[in-house]
C-alpha positions in Angstrom: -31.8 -6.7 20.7 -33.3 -8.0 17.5 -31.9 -4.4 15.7 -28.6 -6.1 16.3 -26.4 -7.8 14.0 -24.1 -10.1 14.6 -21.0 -11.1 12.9 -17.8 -12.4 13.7 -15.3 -9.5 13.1 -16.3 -5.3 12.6 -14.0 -3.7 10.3 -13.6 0.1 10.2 -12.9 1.4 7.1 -13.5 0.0 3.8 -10.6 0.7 1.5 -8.4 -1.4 0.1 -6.7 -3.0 2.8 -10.2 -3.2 4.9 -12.3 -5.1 1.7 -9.2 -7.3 1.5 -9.4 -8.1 4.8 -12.9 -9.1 4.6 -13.1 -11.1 2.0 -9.8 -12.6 3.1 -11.7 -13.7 6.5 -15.3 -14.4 4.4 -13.2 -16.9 2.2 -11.9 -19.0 5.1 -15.6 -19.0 6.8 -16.2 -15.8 8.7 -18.3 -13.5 8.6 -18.2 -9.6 8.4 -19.5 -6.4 8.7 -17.8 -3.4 7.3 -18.6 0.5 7.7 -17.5 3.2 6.3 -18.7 6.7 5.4 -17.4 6.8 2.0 -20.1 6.0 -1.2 -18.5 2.8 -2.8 -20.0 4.3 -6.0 -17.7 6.9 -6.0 -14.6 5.3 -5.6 -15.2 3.1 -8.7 -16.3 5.6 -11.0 -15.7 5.3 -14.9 -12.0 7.1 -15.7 -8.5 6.1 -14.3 -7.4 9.1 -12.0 -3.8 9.1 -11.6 -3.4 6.3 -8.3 -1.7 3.0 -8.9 -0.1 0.5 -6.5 2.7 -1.7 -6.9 1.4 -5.6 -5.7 4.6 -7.3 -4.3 5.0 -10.3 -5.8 4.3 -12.8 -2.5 0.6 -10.3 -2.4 -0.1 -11.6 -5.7 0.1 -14.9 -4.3 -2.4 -14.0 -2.0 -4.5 -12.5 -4.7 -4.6 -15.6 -6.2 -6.2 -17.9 -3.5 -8.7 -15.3 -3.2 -9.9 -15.1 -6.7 -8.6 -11.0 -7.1 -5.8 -12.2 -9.6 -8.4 -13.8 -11.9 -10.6 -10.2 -11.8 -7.6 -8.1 -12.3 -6.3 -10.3 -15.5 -5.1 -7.9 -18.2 -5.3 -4.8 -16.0 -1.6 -5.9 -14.1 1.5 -4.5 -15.4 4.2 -6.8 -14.5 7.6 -5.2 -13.4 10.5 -7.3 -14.5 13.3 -5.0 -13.4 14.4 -2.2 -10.8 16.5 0.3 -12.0 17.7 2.9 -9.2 20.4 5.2 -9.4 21.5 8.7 -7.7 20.4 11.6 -9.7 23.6 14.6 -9.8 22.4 18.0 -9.5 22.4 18.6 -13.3 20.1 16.1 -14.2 22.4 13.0 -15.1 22.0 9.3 -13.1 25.2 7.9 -11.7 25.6 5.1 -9.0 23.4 2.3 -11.4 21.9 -0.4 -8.9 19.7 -3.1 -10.9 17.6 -5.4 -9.8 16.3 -8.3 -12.0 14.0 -11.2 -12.0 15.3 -14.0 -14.1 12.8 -15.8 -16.6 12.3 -18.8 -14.4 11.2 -16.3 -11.6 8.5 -14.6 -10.6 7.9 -10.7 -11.1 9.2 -8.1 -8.7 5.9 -6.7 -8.2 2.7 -6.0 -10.5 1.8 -2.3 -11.2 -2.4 -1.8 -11.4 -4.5 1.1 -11.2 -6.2 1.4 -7.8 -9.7 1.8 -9.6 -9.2 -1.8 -10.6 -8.3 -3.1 -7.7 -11.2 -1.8 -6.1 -13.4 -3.0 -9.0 -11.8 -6.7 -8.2 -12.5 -6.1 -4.7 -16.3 -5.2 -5.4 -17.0 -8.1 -7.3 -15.2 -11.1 -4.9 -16.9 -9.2 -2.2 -20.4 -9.3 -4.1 -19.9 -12.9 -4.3 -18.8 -13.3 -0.9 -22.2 -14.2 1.3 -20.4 -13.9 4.6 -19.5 -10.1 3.8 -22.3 -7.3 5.0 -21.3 -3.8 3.7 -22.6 -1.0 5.6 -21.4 2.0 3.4 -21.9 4.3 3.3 -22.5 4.7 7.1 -21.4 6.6 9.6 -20.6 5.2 13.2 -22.6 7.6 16.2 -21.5 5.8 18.5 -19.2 2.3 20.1 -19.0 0.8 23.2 -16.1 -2.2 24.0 -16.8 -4.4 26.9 -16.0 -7.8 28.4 -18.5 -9.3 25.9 -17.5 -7.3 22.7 -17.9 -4.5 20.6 -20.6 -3.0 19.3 -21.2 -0.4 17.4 -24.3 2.4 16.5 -24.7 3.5 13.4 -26.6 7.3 12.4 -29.9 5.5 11.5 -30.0 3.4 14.7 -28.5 0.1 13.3 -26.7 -1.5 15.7 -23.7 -3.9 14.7 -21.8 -6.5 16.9 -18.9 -8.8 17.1 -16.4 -10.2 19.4 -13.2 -8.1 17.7 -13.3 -4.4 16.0 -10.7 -4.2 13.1 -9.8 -0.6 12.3 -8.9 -0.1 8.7 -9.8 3.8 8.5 -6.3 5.0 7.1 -3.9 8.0 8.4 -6.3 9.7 10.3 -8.3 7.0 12.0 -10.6 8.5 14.4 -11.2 5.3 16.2 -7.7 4.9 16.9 -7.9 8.2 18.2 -10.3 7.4 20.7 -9.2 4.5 21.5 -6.1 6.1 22.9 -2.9 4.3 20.8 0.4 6.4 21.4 1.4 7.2 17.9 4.7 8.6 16.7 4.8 11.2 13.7 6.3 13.6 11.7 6.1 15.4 8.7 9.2 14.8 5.6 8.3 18.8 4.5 8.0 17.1 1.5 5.1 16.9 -1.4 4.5 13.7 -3.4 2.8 14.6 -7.2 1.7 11.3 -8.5 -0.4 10.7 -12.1 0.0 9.0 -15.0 1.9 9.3 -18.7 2.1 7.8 -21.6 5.3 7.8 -23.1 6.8 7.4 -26.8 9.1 4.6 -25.9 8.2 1.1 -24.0 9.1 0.8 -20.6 10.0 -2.9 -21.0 8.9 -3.8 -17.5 11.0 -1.6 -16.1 10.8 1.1 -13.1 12.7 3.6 -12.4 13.5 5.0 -8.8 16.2 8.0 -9.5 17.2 10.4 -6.4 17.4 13.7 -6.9 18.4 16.2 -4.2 15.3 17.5 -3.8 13.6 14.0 -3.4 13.1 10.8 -5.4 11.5 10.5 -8.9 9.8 6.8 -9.3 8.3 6.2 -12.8 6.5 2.2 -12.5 5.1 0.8 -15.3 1.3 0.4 -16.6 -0.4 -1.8 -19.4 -0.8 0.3 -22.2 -4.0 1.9 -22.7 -7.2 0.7 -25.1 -5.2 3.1 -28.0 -1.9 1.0 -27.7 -0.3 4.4 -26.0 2.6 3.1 -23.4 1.9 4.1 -20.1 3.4 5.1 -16.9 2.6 6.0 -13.4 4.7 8.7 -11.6 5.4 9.4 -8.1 7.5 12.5 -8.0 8.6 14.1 -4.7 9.6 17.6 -4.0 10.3 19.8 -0.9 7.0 21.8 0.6 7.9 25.1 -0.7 8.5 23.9 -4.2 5.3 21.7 -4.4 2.6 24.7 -4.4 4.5 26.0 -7.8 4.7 22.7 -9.5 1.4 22.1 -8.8 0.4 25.7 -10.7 2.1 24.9 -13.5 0.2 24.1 -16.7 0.4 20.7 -18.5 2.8 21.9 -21.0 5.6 22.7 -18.3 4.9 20.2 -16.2 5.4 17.7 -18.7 8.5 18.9 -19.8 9.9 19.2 -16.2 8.4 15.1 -16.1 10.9 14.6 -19.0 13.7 16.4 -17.8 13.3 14.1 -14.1 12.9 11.1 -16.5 16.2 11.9 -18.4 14.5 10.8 -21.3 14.5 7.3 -20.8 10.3 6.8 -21.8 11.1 9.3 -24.6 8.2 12.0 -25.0 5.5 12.2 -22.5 1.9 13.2 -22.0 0.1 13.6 -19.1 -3.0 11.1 -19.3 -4.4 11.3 -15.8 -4.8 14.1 -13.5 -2.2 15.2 -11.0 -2.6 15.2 -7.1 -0.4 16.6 -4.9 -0.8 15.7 -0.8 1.9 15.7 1.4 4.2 13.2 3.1 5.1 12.3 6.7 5.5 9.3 8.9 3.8 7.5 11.9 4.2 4.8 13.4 1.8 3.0 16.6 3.2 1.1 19.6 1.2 -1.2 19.6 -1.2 -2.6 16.9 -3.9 -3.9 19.6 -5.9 -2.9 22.6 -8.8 -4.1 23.6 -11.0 -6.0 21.5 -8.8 -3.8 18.4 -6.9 -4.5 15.9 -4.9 -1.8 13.8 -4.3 -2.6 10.5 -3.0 -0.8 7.2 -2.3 2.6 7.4 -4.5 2.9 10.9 -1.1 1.3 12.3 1.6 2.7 10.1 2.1 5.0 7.6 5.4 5.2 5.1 7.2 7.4 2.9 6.3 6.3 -0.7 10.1 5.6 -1.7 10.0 2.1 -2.0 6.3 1.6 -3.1 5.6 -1.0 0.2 2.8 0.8 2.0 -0.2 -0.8 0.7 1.7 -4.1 1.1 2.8 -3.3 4.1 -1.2 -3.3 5.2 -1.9 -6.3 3.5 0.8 -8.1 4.8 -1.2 -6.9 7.8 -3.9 -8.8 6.3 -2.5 -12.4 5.4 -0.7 -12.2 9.0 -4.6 -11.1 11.3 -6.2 -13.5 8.8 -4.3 -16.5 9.5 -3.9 -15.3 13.3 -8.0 -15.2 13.7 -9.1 -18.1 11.7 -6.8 -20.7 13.6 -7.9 -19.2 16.7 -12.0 -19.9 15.5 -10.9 -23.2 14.6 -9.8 -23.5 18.1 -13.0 -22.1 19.6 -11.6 -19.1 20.9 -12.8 -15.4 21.4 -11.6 -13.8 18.6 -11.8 -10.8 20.8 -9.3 -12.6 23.2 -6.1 -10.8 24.2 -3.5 -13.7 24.1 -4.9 -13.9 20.4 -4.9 -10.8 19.6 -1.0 -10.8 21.4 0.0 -13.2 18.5 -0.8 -10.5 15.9 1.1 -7.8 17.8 4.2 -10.3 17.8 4.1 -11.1 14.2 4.0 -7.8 12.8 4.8 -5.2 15.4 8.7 -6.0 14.3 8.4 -5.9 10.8 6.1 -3.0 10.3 8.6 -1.0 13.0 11.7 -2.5 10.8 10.0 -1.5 7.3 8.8 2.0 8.6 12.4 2.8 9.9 14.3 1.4 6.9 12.0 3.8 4.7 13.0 6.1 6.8 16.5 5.5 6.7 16.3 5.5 2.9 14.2 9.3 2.5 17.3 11.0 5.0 20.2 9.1 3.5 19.3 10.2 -0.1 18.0 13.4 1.0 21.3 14.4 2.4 22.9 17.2 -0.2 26.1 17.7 -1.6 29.0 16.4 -4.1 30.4 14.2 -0.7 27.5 12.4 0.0 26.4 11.8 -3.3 29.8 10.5 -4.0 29.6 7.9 -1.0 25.5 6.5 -2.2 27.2 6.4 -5.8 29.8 4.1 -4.6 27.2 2.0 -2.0 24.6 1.4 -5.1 27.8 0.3 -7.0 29.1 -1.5 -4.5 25.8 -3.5 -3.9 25.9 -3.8 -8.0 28.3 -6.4 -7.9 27.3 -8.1 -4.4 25.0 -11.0 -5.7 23.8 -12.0 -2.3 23.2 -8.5 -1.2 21.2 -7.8 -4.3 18.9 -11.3 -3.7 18.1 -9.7 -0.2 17.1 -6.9 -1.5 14.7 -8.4 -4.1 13.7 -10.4 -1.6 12.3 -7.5 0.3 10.6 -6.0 -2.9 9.2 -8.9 -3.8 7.7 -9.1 0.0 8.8 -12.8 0.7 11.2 -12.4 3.4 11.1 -13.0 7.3 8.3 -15.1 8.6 5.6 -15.2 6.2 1.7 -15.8 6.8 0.4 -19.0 4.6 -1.5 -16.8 2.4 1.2 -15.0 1.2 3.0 -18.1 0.0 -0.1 -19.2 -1.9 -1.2 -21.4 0.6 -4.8 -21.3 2.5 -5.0 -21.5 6.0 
């Protein structure tokens, strides 16, 4: 068995939430292997295309005691307020809800480009002795017994460890096979997201405005090399609309972005290219098996409308981190069920409570007519002048409520 290499945890899938994963178990002493079929050369190519992510403010903690907030310096937009409102059929905003951090307090969340988190992640991960990258590499075969989990790669490499982490996003294959009851369904909606830059500043400020035809987020960037101030967009629209926005050239498709926008960033050009995919929900029982661990979108997957699914995976993250190394300091199996248990209780509830309030949100604000506009109008105004309603809230967004890991507070474990 000399072909064999050992480690202490496989992980599946080497996106974000996978690489942060590993080097969030490589910087508290153990070590990884992680596949995955795509080229990593690829997926940090020279040019910014369109995709950026909104870091809570409690993950930026986390960043920190991993080094990725030092990598990213410059490159994170901070967002200083929420603005949300109820978009009327003619284009206008009614219903103002905002949400504010005060100077003594930390952001809401921090807007960067997914290129540069995944250029953060290469580097801490180069650096990061404990971390083997087999990728690109494509898995022929896996086989899960009393002992552990190993898994045969296309050339005949085979890689071992006491726990498998799957990290392979929506349509995780190992999941699949491993036979996790997942629920799903589709929204019928499209999501277009890109970028703009805009004649105006955005001041720190995004925008989440409901139309009737879905929402309309615009989240603030770091202006470009030229000084040009910059927004990302995620823009939702039902499935029989989306094929015709998506044909329409950059000069209407601007001007639609402007009329969405109500003007608010001023004049717009398009400074990224569009991408269109479209938007559903699932959701898995359970988050282990044997010897597996679901994290990320393996486990869950969200409607964008409140910008937490990538933190809702590495919440995933700070929570399996925490759960595994206390349980190697302990001398146990990482593979063991009663540990693995322990990760199922801490965030089975919250990623089922998150996934369902989303849900919530996307048919609440879908629902048409004068009526039921009238009544969100009056809840968002109503919440307006609740102070302690409004702190829960930002607690939420800010990802530092309910029963947080140590890294998430800033804390190592």
């Amino acid at each position: 068995m000399s072909d064999t290499l050992r480690s202490d945890v496989l992980i599946s899938g080497g996106g974000l939430v996978g690489q942060a994963l590993a080097l969030a178990l490589a910087h508290h002493g153990l070590s990884v292997q992680v596949v995955d079929p795509a080229d990593p050369r690829a997926t940090i190519a020279p040019g910014f295309d369109g995709r950026a992510s909104a870091i809570a403010s409690a993950t930026w903690q986390m960043f920190k005691v991993l080094g990725l907030a030092d990598r990213l310096a410059g490159h994170g937009c901070p967002i200083h307020t929420i603005r949300v409102g109820d978009g009327a059929p003619d284009g206008g905003r009614g219903g103002a809800l905002d949400f504010g951090a005060a100077e003594d307090e930390s952001p809401l969340g921090t807007m960067v480009e997914n290129r540069q988190l995944r250029l953060a992640l290469a580097d801490a991960l180069a650096d990061a002795p404990l971390v083997r990258l087999a990728m690109p590499a494509t898995v022929a075969s896996r086989t899960i017994d009393a002992h552990g989990v190993t898994l045969t790669l296309a050339d005949g490499m085979r890689l071992a460890a006491p726990l498998l982490i799957v990290a392979e996003g929506r349509r995780s294959p190992t999941r699949e096979a491993a036979g996790f009851h997942i629920a799903s369904w589709s929204y019928h909606h499209h999501a277009m997201i890109g970028a703009v830059a805009h004649s105006r500043p955005h001041d720190h400020v995004a925008y989440e405005i409901f139309y009737p035809s879905g929402p309309f987020a615009l989240l603030p960037l770091v202006d470009d090399a030229e000084g040009r101030h910059r927004s990302a967009f995620v823009w939702t629209v039902s499935e029989k609309d989306g094929p015709g926005f998506a044909k329409l050239g950059e000069r209407g498709f601007t001007a639609e972005l402007e009329k969405r926008a109500g003007g608010v960033l001023g004049a717009m050009q398009l400074v990224a290219p569009r991408m269109t995919y479209p938007l559903g929900f699932h959701h898995s029982a359970s988050i282990v098996a044997r010897r597996i661990a679901l994290v990320g979108d393996a486990a869950h997957g969200i409607h964008p409308i409140a910008g937490q699914g990538l933190n809702l995976g590495l919440r995933d993250v700070a929570a399996l981190t925490e759960v595994l190394v206390e349980g190697a300091r302990l001398g146990l199996d990482l593979g063991d069920a009663a540990l693995l248990a322990r990760y199922q209780r801490w965030r089975g509830l919250d990623n089922l409570m998150v996934s369902l309030a989303t849900d919530g949100l996307t048919r609440l604000f879908g629902v048409p007519g004068r009526a039921a506009a009238a009544v969100r109008r009056s809840g968002l105004g109503a919440v307006q002048h609740m102070p302690m309603l409004k702190r829960f809230f930002m607690d939420e967004a800010r990802g530092e409520a309910g029963d947080l890991p140590r890294l998430l507070g800033g804390e190592e474990v």
